[in-house]
N, C-alpha and C positions, 0 to 999 in steps of 0.2 A: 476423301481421295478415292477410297474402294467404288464408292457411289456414280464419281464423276467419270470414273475408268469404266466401270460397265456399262452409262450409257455410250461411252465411244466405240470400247467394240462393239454396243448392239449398230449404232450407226455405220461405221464401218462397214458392218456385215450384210446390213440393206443396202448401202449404197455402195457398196464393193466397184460397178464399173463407173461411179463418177470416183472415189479416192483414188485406184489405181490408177487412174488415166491423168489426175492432178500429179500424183509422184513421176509418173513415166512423161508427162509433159515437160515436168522442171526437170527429170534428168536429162533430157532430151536438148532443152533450151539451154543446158552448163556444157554438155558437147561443143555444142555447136559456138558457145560463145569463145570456148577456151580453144577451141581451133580456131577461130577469125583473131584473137587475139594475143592465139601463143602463151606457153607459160613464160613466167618472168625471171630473170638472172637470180641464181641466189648468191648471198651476201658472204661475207666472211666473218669469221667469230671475231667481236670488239667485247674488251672486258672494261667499259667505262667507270670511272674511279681507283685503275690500280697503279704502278708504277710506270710499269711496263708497257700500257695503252699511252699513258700520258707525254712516254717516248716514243711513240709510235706518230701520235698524233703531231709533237714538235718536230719530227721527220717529214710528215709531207706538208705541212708550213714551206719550210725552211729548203727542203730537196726534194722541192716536187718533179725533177729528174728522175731520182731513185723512187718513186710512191708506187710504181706500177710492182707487179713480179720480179723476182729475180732467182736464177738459175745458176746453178754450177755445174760446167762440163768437167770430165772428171777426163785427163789424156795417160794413158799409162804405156812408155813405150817396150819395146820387146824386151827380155831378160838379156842383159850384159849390156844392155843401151841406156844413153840418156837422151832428155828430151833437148840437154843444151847442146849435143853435139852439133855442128855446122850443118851435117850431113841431112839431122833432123829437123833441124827450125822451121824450113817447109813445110815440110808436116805440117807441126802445128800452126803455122799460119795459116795455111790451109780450112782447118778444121775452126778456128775464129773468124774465118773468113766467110766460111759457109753459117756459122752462128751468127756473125751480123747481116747478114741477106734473112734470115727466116721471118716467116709474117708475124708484124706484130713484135719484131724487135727495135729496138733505139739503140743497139752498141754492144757490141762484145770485146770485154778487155784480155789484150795479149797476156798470158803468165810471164812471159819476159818483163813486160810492162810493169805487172805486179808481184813481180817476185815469186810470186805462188810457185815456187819449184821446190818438191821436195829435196831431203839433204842427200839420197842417193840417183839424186837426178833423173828419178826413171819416171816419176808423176809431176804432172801439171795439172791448176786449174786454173778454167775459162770460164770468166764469171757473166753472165747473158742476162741485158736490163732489159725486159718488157714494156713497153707504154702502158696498159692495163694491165691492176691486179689481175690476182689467179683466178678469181672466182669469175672475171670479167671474159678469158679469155674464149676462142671458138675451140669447139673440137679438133677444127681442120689446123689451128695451130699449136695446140698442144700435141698431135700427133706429128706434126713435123718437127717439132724441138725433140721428143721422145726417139726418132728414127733417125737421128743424126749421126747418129754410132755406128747404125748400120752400112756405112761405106766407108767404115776405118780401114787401114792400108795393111795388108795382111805382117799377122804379129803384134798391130796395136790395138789397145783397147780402148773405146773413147765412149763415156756413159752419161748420159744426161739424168739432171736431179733439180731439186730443190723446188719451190715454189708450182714451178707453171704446173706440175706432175701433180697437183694436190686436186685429184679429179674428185667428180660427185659418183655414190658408190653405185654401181650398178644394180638393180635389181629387175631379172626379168623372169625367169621361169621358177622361184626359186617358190617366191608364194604361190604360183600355181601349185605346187608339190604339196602346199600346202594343206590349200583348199581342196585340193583331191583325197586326200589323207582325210578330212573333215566331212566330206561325204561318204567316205566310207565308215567312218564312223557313225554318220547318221542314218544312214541306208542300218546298221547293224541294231540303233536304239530305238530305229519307229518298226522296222519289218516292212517298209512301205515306201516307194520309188517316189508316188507324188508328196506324204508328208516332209523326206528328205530332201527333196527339188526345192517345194515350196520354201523349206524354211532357208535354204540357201539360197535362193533369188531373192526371197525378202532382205536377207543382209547384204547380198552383191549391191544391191540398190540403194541401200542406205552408204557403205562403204565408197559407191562410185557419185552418190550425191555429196558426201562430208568432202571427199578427195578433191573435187571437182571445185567445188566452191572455194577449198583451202590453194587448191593453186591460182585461182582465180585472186583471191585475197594476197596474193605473192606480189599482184602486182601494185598494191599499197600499202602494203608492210615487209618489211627485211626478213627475210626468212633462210636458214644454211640449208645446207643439202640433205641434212639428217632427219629433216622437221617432216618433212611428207612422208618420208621410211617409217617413223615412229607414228605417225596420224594411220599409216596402210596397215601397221601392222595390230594395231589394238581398233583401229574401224573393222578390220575382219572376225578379229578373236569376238571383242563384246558382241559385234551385232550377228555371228552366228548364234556366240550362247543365250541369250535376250530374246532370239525368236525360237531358239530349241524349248526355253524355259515356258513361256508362254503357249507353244505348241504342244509339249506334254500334259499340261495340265488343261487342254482344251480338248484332246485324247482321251484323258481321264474322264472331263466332265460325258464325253458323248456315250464310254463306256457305262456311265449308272444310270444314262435313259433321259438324258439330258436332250432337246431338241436343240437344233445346231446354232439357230440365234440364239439358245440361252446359254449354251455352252463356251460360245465365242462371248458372252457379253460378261459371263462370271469367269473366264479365263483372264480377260485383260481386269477383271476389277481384283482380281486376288494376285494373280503371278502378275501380272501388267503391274501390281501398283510395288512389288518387289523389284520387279527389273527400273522402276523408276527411281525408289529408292538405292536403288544398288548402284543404278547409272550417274545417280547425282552425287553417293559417294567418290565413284572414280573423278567424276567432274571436281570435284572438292579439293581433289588429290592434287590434279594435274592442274592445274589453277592455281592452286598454294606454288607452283613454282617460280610465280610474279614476288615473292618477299623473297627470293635471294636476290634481285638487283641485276643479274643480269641477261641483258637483251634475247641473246639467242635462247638461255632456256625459256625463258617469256615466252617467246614466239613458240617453243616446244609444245609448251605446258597448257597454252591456248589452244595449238592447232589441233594436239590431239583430243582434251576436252570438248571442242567441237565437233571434231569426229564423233564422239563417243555419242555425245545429247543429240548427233543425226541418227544415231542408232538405236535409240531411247524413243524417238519419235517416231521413228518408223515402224519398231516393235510395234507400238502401242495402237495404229494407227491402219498400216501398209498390210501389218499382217491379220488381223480381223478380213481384211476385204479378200486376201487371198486363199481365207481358210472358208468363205463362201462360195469361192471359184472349187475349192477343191472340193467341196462335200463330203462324204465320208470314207473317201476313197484314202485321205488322213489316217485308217484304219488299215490293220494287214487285213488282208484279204480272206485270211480265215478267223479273223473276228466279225467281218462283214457276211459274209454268209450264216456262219453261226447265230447271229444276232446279239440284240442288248442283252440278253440274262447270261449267254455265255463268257460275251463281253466282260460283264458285271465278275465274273467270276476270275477272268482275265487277270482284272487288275490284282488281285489276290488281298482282298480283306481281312483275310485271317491273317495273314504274315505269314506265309510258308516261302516266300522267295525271299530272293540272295541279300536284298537291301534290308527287309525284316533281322534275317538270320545274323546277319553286318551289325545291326543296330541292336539285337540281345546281346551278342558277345562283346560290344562296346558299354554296356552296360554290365554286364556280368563280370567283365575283367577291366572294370575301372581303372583299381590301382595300378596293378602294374601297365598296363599302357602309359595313364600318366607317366610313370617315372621313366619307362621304356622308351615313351617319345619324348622327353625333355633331355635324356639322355642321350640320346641317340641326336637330336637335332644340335645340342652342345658338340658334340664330338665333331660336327662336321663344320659346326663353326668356327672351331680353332683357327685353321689359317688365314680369319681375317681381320689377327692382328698383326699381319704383315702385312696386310695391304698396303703397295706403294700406290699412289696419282703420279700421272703425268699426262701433259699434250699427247698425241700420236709425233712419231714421226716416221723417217725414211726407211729407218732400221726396224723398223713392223711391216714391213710392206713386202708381198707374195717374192720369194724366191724367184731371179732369173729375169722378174721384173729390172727397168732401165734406170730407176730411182732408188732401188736396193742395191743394184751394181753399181751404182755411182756411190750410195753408202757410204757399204762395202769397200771400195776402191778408197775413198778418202781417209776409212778409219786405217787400211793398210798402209796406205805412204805416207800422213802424216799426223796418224794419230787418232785416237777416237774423240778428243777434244773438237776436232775442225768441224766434226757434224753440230756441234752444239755451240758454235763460235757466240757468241756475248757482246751488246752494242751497247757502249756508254755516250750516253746524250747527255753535254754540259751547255747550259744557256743562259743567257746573262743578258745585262744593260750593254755593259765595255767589251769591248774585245779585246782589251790588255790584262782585263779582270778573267775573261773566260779562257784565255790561255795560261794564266798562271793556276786557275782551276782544274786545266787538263795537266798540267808540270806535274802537282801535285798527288794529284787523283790515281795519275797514271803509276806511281814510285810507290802509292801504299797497296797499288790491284797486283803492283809485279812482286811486292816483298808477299804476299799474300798467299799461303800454303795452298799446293795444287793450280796457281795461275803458269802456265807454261810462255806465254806471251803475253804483249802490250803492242799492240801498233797503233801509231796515228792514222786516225783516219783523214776525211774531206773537212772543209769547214766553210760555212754558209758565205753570200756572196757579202753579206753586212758585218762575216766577224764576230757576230754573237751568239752561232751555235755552232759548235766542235762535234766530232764523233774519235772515238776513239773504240780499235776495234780488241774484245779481250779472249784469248781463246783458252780454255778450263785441260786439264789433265785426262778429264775423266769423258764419257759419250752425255749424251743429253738426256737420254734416260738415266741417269746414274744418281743413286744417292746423294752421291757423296759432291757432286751437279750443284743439286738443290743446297747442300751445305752452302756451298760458296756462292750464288748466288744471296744466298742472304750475309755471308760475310762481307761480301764486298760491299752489300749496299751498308753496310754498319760500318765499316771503316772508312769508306768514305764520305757519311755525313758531316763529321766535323770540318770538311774541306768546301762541302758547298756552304756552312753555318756563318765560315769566318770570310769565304768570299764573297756570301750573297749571291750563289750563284745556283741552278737548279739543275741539282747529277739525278739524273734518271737511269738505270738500268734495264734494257730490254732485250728481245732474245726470242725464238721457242719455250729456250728452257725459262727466263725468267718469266714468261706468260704464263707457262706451265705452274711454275709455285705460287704467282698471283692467282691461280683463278683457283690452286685448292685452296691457298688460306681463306680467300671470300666463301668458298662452300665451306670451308669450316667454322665461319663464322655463322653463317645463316643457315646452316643444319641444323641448331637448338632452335631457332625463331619458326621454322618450317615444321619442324615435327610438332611443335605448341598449336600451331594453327592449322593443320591438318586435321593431327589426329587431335586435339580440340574439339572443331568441327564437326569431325566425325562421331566423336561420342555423344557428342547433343546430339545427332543427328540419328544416333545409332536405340540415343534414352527414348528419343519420342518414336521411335518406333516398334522396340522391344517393351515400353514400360517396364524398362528395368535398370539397376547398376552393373550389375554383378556381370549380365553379357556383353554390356560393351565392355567391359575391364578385360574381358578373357577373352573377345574378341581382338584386342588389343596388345594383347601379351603374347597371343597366339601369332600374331601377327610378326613382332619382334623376332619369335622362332625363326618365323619362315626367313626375313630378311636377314638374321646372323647365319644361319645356315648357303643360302645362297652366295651371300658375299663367300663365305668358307670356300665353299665347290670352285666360283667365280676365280679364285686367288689362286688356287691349290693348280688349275687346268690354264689359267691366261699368263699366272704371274711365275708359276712354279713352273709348269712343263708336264705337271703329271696328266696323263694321256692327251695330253697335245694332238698328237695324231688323229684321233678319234672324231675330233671336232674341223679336222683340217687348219689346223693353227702351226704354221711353221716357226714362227718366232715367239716364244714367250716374252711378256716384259709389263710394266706399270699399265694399270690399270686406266680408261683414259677419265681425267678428273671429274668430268661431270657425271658417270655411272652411277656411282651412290646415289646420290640423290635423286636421280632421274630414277632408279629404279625403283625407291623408297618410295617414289608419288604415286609409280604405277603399279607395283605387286601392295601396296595397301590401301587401293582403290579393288582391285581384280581381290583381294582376300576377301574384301567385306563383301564385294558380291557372295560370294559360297557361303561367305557365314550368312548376307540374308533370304537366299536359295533354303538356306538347313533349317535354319532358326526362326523363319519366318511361319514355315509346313508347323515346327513342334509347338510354338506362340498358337496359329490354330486350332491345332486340336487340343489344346491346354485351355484356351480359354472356351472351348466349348465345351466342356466337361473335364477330359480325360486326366488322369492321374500326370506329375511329372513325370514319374521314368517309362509311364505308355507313350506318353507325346514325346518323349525323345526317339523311342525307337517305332513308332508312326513316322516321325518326321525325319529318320533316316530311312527307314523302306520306303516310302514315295518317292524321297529327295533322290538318295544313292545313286538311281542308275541317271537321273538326269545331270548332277552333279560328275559322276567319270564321266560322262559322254562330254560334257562342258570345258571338262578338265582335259580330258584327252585333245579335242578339236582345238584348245588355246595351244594348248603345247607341241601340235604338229603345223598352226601356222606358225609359232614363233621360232621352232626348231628348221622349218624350211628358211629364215634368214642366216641361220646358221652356214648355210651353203654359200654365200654371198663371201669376196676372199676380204672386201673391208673386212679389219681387224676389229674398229667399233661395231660395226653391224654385226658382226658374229659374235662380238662378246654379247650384246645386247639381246640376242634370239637369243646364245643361252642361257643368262642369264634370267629370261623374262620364262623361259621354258624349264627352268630347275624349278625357279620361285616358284611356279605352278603345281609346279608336280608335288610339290612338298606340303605347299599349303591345301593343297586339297584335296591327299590323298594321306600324310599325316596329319598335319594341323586339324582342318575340317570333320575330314569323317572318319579320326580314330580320336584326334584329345577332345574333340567339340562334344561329341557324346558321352565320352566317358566322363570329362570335368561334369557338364548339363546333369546325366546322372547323379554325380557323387554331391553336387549340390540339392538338386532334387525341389524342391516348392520353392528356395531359400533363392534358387537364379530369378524369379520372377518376380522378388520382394523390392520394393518401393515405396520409399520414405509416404504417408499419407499428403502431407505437404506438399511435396514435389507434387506427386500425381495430381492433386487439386492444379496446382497450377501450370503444367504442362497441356499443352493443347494436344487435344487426341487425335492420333493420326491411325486411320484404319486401313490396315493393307491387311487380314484375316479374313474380310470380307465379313463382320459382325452385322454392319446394317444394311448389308444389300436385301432387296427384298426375297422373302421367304419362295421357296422353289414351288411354283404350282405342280401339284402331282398329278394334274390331272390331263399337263402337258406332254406328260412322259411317252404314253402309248403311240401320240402325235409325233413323237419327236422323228421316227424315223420315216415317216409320209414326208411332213413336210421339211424333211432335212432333205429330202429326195428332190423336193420340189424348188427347195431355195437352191440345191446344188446345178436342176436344170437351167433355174433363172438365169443361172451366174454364169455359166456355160453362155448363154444366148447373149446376156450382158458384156461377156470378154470376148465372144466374137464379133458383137456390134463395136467395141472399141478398136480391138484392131485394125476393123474394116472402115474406120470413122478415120 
């Protein structure tokens, strides 16, 4: 691996303006293709095999009327009025009148018509059928159902909700914040405007080549709105840290006199063959999210993984060619006048800097870190065994907004129940069979603790599918929700057993408890084949047990702690404010897992950043506890700078008022902060130490038969010394070439 990597940087670096010009051609030709062709609609969440889909699916069979969106206006007339009074009917016919005129409606039903009048007669709803689902609709008509309120008749309040509102979450300036935060971080870790430029155009490039193609892919695979937010935000995070990684240790090499093609060609065979390792762990991660079965994480767990391996490839490949363009201007400015020997001196050999100093006292003060950081990562773990799941709904949604007002408005006039209303689908051969199935069904949903109603609903033009609509006590977020949703479906089994007929239960909320019990099912099958994978993966790299085990366990920390933070600020309230979260409440279901694929892809990176540097200088000579604190002085300040630039792109999603996308930035920006700033570079050394020769021991057996994979850089060929004096002539000279070389392509 190490071998085949250094000849690609030394190519790379000769042929710097035909590779750049191949990268800037394909990104150029994904522009242009994904404007002639437009990105593609995205899909909406189906959870194939639950109850809940299965009701879903016998609904647009059967009423493919009802299949599109649906809406609820929410009318609340002045205080001391009703909506039934004579005076007011107006009104509200009015305001159904203008709901069935809006684009992209098929009907809006009167509340006279359906009852829908609260008991103190001051609220109504207008329930508004769509021809196309939500995900299907325009802009231009979602903002005209949203504004409908706005020419309510002074004193009344008329609020739009439900369905058509369920927009794609906005992200525009938010990761810019990001990525500016990220160069200034890197402007701080080289001292040098073109090493921080470069290495950020080399990841813009990969991030807007994975992006480009992923939308492009949209228009042959079902993809939600979430799936390209999740692809932008870990294509920024890995493919800046991936060319930082590679870029310091190309730094280093020119520092001890290294000429600039050998430095770029033993950068990519040693950090290049870590970032590949490290990138096909994340790939492993996010790719294991195809064994829980459902589609939209699928499309997740793919899109982002291919982000990630465009980032991997570009490191390896994009950035050689530009670290020829740069020449050694890579360098601050006062190591470039100085020279190589000062240079040399730069990087600090002896260990008198901060990352040395970091990695003795991580050594020195073993124990108690261990027990300090297992302690301390325990305690914050606590509140996440209260973690609730659930879908999102109305009642997370920004304050002031016209789908929280609509809420809002419903759980006041008739209850918090009506937000999380309950659809019972019974279907049958007979229609004399499927009506004594709805007789039935209906009399054990109303004896049934916490069911507040039972109404008939529609029933198909053949008679053989019923709806019956059930509305719960409690909001759809609610506990005690999810209770009754599974009581009902258990009470009323014995009714579809004996009439042979098929009661399905559907809903938000019952979607919501179907899709955690499926994550809860496929949560043990998923971390076996993850982290599985990962440990083969981690053995033939480390030649060892004992580090993948504690890389592993390390890992655990980070993800109980973060879930801890995650519950205590989304679920609990505690400093809510902070994060801009006005509404606390359940988690949304897919979180866990999704985060589990990505914060232990993104750990093992650090661990093979850390453990890769101490595996080197271990096996070329040095004691254990020298190469642990070797391999935190080198690693350290590339590791915070890593650390830091992951955690200011994913904290800029934080800005963003989606409820998912915020919880998601912070949760991916705690996980970081934790794992690799306790995890990594406080228990990593200090365990590594306290075991000492004993981490690097390997059954003889194994080791015979495991095939050697060399990312230390053992068999690259030995450094001619007699290069060295040359290196900065002809570093000069390949910097002019490449100069002449990237003005001939721009101007080509």
């Amino acid at each position: 691996m190490a071998n085949l990597l250094y000849r690609i940087g030394r190519l790379g670096f000769r042929r710097r303006g035909v590779v750049a010009s191949v990268w800037l051609v394909l990104l150029g030709a994904l522009v242009a293709t994904v404007v002639s062709v437009g990105t593609a609609p995205t899909a909406g969440v189906a959870i194939p095999g639950t109850e809940s889909q299965r009701a879903l699916d016998s609904l647009a069979r059967e009423f493919p009327q009802a299949s599109g969106a649906a809406g609820t206006v929410v009318v609340r007339a002045p205080e001391g009025q009703s909506v039934a009074d004579e005076a007011n009917q107006p009104t509200v016919a009015g305001i159904v009148a203008r709901a069935a005129k809006l684009p992209g409606v098929v009907g809006a039903v009167s509340p006279y018509d359906s009852k829908a009048i609260s008991q103190d007669g001051r609220y109504a709803l207008v329930t508004v059928q769509f021809k196309e689902t939500s995900d299907a609709l325009t802009p231009e008509q979602r903002t005209a159902y949203e504004e409908l309120g706005e020419s309510a008749p002074a004193g009344w309040t008329v609020a739009a909700g439900g369905e058509p509102l369920m927009t794609e979450p906005e992200v525009g300036s938010t990761e810019a914040i990001g990525v500016a935060v990220a160069l200034v971080v890197l402007l701080m870790t080289f001292g040098s405007l073109v090493a921080a430029g470069m290495t950020m155009v080399n990841a813009l490039i990969g991030v807007g080549v994975g992006l480009l193609g992923l939308l492009l892919a949209g228009h042959l695979f079902e993809m939600t709105s979430v799936t390209p937010v999740l692809a932008l935000m870990l294509g920024l995070a890995v493919g800046i840290d991936y060319s930082l990684f590679i870029t310091s240790r190309y730094r280093h090499n020119l520092a001890t006199g290294l000429g600039r093609e050998e430095a770029a060609g033993r950068a990519i065979g040693t950090a290049g063959s870590a970032v590949v390792f490290a990138g096909l762990t994340v790939v492993i991660a996010l790719a294991g999210l195809s064994v829980v079965g459902i589609p939209f994480l699928t499309a997740m767990g793919l899109a982002a993984a291919g982000t990630v391996a465009v980032a991997v490839l570009v490191a390896i490949t994009l950035l050689p060619a530009l670290l020829g363009f740069a020449g050694d201007r890579v360098l601050p400015r006062s190591q470039r006048r100085a020279g190589a020997a000062s240079a040399t001196s730069a990087t600090d050999p002896d260990g008198a800097g901060r990352g040395f100093g970091w990695g003795r006292a991580m050594v020195r003060l073993r124990i108690p870190v261990i027990l300090g950081g297992i302690v301390l990562l325990g305690a914050v773990a606590l509140p996440a065994a209260d973690m609730r799941l659930a879908l999102p709904d109305d009642g997370t949604a920004p304050v002031g907004t016209s789908k929280r007002v609509a809420y809002d408005l419903i759980a006041e006039g008739f209850g918090p129940g009506f937000n999380g209303r309950l659809v019972m689908v019974v279907h049958g051969d007979d229609p004399a069979t499927v009506q004594r199935a709805v007789t039935e069904a209906s009399a054990v949903m109303a004896r049934t603790k916490d069911v507040v109603a039972v109404a008939p609903g529609g029933v198909s033009a053949d008679g053989r599918t019923a709806l019956v609509a059930v509305i719960p006590a409690s909001g759809p977020s609610d506990a005690a929700t999810f209770d009754l949703v599974r009581d009902l479906r258990e009470g009323v089994a014995p009714t579809a057993d004996t009439t042979g007929t098929d009661i399905a239960l559907t809903g938000a909320t019952a979607a919501g408890v179907d899709v955690s019990d499926k994550l809860s099912d496929a949560l043990p099958v998923y971390l076996l084949v993850v982290v599985g994978l990962s440990f083969v993966l981690l053995t033939l790299v480390f030649r060892s047990l004992l580090v993948p085990l504690k890389a592993t366990a390390g890992f655990l920390l980070t993800v109980g702690a973060t879930f801890g933070a995650t519950v205590a600020i989304f679920q609990w309230g505690w400093l809510a404010d902070l994060v801009g979260l006005q509404t606390p409440g359940p988690l949304v279901s897919f979180l866990p897992i999704l985060l589990i694929g990505i914060l232990f892809g993104l750990a093992m990176d650090y661990e093979v950043f850390l453990v890769s540097r101490m595996r080197e200088d271990f096996v070329h000579g040095q004691g254990a506890r020298a190469a642990v604190v070797s391999g935190v002085g080198h690693g350290a300040r590339v590791v915070v700078a890593a650390a830091l630039i992951m955690i200011s792109v994913f904290a800029g999603f934080m800005l963003v008022d989606d409820p998912i996308i915020k919880s998601m930035g912070f949760a991916l920006a705690f996980g970081v902060l934790v794992d690799a700033f306790v995890v990594r570079l406080s228990l990593v050394p200090a365990i590594m130490s306290f075991l000492g020769d004993a981490a690097w021991w390997l059954p003889r057996w194994l080791d015979r038969v495991l095939p050697r994979v060399d990312i230390e850089g053992e068999t690259l060929p030995p450094v001619d010394t007699t290069a060295r004096g040359a290196g900065s002539a002809a570093g000069a000279d390949a910097g002019r070439t490449g100069s002449r070389e990237l003005a001939d392509a721009v101007e080509g």
